[in-house]
N, C-alpha and C positions, 0 to 999 in steps of 0.2 A: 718767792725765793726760787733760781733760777736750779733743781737739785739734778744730778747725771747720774745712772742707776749703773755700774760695771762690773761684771764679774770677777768676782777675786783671781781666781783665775789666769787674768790677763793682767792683773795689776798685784803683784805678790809682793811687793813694794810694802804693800798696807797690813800683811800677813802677821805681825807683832801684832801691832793695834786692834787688828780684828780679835785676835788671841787674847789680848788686854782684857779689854770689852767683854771676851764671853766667859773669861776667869769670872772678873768684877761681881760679875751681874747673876752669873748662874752655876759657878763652879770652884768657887773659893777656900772648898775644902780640899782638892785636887791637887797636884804638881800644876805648876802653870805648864811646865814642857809638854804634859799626858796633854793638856789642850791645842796649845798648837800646835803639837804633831797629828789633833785630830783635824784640827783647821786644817793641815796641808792637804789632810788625804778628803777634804769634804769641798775641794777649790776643782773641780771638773767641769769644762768649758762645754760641752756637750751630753752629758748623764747626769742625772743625780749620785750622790751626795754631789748639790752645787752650792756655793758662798755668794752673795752680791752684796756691794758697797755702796751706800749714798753718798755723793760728792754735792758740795757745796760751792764750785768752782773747783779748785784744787785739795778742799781740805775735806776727809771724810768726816762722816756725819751720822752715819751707821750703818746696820745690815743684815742681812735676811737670810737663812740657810733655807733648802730644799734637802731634806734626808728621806729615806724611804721608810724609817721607822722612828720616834719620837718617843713612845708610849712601851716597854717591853711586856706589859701584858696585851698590848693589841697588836700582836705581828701579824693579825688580819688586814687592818687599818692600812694605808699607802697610796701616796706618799705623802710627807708630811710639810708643813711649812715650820720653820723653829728656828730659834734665836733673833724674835725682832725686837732690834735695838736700835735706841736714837739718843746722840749725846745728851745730857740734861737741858743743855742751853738753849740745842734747836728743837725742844720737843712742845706738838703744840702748832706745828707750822706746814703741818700736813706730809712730813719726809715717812712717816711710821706708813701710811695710807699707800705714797708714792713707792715705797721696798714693797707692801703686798700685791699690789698693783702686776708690779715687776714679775714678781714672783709668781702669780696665778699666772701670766702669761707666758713665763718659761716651762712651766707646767702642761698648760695646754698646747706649746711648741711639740712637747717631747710624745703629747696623745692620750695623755691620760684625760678622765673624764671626773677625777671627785678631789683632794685635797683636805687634808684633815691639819688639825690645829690642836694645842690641849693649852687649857692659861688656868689662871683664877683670875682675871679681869674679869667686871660684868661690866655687860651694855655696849664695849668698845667694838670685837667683832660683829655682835647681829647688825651693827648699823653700818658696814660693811660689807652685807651679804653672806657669812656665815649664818649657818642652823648648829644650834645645840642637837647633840646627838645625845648627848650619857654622862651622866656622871661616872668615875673612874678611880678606882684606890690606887694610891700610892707606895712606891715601898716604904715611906716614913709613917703612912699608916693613914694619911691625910686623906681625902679626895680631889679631884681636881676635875673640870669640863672638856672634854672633847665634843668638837666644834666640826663641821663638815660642810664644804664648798662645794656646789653641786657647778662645775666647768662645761655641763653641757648646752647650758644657757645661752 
């Protein structure tokens, strides 16, 4: 599948959808507007907070943020990769791979040297080049992994 990686940014067209998408999936306790009013201000063509969308021809397919913090008990940690999302249909088909891809390398555009991550997926980053760093508490009380991409490679 032929996918085109674009920053939101330059295509604010998609700016609902992406907001849809990250309501859905990770914020559904929230106003949807608190979200895409945050989407607006994390859509920066040049700095982080940066947005990027997978296109599948013309129809998105999902997307990848760059924020500099992720994690608010690790304000050490920076920057962060987060929100990777991929429609349910096209998942599976290599687009989640193709957004980090994108993403390490707008990263290491900007000069940084490390990349950090926090999921409860096991197995999906390390075989992608993430390192487990730490387990990490939650404010819900949970734990969760932070993960660390070393870009000096």
């Amino acid at each position: 599948m032929n996918v085109e990686i674009v920053n939101l940014a330059d295509r604010m067209e998609f700016l609902d959808l992406v907001s849809q998408w990250l309501w859905q999936e990770w914020a559904s306790d929230k106003p949807i507007a608190y979200i895409r009013y945050a989407t607006i201000h994390n859509a920066q063509s040049n700095r982080i907070p940066m947005t990027f969308v997978a296109l599948a021809g013309e129809e998105p397919v999902g997307t990848v943020s760059l924020w500099m913090n992720d994690l608010k008990c690790r304000q050490d940690l920076y920057p962060w990769m987060a929100s990777l999302y991929v429609i349910e249909d096209k998942r599976n088909l290599g687009i989640g791979r193709k957004l980090q891809a994108h993403a390490v390398e707008e990263v290491k555009k900007l000069g940084y040297t490390e990349l950090y991550l926090f999921t409860d997926h096991n197995g999906y980053y390390e075989r992608l080049g993430w390192t487990y760093k730490e387990l990490a508490p939650t404010v819900n009380g949970e734990y969760t992994k932070i993960y660390r991409r070393d870009l000096s490679v």
